[in-house]
LUMFI-165708 format. One line per field, with one value per residue (C-alpha): residue in one letter; z, y, x. Coordinates in nm, 4 decimals. Layout:
<nodes>
aa <- c(A,...)
Z <- c(Z,...)
Y <- c(Y,...)
X <- c(X,...)
</nodes>
This chain:
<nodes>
aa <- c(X,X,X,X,X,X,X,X,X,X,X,X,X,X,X,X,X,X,X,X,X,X,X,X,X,X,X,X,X,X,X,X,X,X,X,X,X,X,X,X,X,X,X,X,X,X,X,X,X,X,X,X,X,X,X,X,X,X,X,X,X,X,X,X,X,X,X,X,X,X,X,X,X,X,X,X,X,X,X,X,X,X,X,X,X,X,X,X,X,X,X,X,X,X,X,X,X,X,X,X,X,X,X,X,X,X,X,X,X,X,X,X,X,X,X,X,X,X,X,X,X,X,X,X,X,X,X,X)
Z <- c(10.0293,9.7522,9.4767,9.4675,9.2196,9.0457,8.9678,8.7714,8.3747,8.2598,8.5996,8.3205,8.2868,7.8892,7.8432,7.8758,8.1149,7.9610,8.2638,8.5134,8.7030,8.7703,8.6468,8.3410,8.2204,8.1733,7.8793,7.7783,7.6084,7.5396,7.5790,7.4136,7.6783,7.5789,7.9447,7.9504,8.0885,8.2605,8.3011,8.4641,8.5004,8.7228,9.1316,9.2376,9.3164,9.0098,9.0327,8.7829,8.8688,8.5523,8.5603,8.6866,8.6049,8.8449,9.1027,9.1199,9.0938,9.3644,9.6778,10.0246,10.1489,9.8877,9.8845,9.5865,9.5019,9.2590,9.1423,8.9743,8.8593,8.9139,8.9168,9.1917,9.4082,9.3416,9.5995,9.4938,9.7146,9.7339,9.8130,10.1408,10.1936,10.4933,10.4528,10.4853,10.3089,10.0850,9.9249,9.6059,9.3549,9.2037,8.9138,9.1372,9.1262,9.3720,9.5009,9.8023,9.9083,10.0817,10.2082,10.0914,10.3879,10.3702,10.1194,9.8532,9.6066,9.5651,9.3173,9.2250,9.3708,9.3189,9.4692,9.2893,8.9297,8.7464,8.5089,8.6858,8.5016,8.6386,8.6300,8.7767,8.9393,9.1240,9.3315,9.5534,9.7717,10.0799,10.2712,10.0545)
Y <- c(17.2125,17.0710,16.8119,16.4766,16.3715,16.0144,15.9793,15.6462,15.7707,15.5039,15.5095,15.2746,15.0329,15.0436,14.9402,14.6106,14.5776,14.3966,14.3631,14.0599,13.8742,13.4979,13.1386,12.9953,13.3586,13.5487,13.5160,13.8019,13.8467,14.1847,14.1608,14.3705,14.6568,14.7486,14.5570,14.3316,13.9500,13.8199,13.4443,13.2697,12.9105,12.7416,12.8006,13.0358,13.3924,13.5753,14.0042,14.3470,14.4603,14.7462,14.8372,15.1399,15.3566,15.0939,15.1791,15.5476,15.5335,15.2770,15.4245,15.4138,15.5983,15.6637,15.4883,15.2401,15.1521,14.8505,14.7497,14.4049,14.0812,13.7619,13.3981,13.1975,13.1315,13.3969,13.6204,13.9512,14.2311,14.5014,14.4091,14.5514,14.7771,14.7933,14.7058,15.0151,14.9063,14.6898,14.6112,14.5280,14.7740,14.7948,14.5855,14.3387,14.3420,14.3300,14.6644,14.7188,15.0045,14.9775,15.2021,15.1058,15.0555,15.0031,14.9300,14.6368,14.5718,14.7806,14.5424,14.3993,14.1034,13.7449,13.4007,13.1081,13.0255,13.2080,13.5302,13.8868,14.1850,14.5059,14.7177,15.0582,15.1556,15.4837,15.5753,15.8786,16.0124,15.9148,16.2659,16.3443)
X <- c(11.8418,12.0010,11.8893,12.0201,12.2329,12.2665,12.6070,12.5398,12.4824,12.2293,11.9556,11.7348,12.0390,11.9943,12.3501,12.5233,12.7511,13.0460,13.3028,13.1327,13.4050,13.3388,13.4392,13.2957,13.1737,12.8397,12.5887,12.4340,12.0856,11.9482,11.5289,11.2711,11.2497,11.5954,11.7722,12.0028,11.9655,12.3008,12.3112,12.5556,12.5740,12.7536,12.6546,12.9676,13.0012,12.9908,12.9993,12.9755,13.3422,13.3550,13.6980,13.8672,13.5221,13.3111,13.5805,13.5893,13.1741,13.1411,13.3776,13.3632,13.0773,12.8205,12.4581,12.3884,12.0530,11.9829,11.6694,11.6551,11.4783,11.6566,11.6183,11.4284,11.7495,12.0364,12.1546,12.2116,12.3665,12.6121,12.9923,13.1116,12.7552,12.5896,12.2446,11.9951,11.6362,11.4735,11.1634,11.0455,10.9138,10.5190,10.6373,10.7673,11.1224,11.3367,11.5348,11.7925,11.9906,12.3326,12.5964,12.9519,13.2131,13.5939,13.8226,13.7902,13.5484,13.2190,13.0210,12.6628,12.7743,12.5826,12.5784,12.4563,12.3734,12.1083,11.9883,12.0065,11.8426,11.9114,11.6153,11.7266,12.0736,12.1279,12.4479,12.4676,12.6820,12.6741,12.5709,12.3038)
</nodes>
């Protein structure tokens, strides 16, 4: 048996994600513990779509798990994944797993207005 390999570089999510897709933008704040807050105002769908590197990382197939804090309200899930567990973590935030189907988009995907702080993010291929 093999190990399993994180193919996402930054597991801690210590760097800011610059590339979020939505209408009227995403503030950024870094905190104290060296994460990054992402706020976005207005109630649409807002997602981290980081270009052609998100992409290739993100295909058909592989398991993404995201652990995260967010505001009382906003959905967070994983575009076009298939659901496989869920929970929260000791510290209480909030962590699902998914399995990405099809073709299309493969982001952190969010409904509503609100902050989002990624706490861990792991990706994996999807026979491991």
């Amino acid at each position: 048996m093999g190990y399993i390999t994180n193919l996402y570089t930054d597991p801690s999510c210590h760097k800011q994600l610059n590339t979020w897709t939505s209408s009227g933008g995403v503030n950024v704040e870094r905190l104290a513990g060296g994460r990054y807050r992402y706020t976005h105002a207005d109630n649409g769908t807002w997602s981290l779509a980081n270009l052609q590197k998100w992409s290739e990382l993100m295909r058909s197939g592989r398991v993404v798990v995201v652990a995260y804090t967010a505001t009382s309200g906003l959905n967070v899930e994983i575009e076009n994944g298939t659901p496989l567990a869920s929970d929260t973590t000791p510290s209480g935030a909030t962590w699902k797993a998914a399995k990405t189907v099809g073709g299309g988009n493969h982001s952190i995907l969010c409904h509503g207005g609100g902050s989002l702080t990624l706490e861990a993010l792991a990706v994996y291929e999807g026979d491991e």
